[in-house]
C-alpha positions as CSV (number, residue, x, y, z in Angstrom):
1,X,89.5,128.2,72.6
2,X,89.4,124.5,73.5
3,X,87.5,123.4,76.2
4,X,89.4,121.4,79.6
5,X,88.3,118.4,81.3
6,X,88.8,118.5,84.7
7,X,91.7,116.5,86.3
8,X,90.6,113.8,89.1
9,X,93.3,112.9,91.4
10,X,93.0,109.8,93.2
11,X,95.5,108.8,96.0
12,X,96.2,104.9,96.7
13,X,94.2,104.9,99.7
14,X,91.2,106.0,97.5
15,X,91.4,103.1,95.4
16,X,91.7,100.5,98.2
17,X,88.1,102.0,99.4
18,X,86.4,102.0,96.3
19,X,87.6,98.6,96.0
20,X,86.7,97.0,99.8
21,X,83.8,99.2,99.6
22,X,82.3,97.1,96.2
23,X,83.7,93.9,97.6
24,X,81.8,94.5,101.0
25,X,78.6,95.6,98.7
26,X,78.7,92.4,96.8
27,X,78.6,90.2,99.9
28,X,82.6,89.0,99.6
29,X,82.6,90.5,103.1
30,X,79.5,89.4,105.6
31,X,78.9,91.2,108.4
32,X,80.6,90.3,111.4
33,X,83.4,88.5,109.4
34,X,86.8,89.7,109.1
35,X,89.0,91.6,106.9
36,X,92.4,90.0,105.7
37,X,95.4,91.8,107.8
38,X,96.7,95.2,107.1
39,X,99.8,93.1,105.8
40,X,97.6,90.8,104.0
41,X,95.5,93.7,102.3
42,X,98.8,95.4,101.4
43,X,100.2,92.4,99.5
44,X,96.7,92.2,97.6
45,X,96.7,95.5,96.4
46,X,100.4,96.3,95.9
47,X,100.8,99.5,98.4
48,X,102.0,99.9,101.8
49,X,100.8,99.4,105.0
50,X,100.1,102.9,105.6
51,X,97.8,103.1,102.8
52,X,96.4,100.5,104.1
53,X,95.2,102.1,107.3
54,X,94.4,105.2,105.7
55,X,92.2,102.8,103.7
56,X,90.5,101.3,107.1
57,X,90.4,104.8,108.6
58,X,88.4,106.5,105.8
59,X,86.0,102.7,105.7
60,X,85.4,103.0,109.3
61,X,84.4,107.2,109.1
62,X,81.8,105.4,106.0
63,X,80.5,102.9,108.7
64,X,81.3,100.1,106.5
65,X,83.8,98.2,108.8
66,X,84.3,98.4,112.5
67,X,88.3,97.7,114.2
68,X,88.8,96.0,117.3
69,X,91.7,96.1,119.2
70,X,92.9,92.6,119.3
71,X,90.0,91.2,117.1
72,X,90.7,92.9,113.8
73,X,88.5,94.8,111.2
């Protein structure tokens, strides 16, 4: 019988991460500098807001970025 590869799923928010994450790894993004807006970022990367801030959400569990009220990401 032929063998299976297993299937990886990967939601929209997933890609956004692995994308900021190699963007903020390569310097693009230095500390203490800001993120483009959620509207911004959604424009950039084709999806909605809400994936988005799932996006930010799962970045700020990581450590990677901090949010501000008022000030941004």
């Amino acid at each position: 019988m032929a063998t299976f590869r297993s299937v990886s799923v990967t939601r929209s928010y997933e890609q956004v991460v692995e994308q900021l994450l190699s963007r903020i790894r390569a310097g693009d993004f230095l500390p203490g500098s800001r993120l483009p807006t959620e509207r911004e970022l959604g424009e950039l990367f084709g999806v909605s807001r809400g994936v988005i801030r799932e996006a930010i959400k799962v970045l700020i569990t990581l450590g990677a970025v901090e949010s501000r009220q008022g000030s941004g990401t």
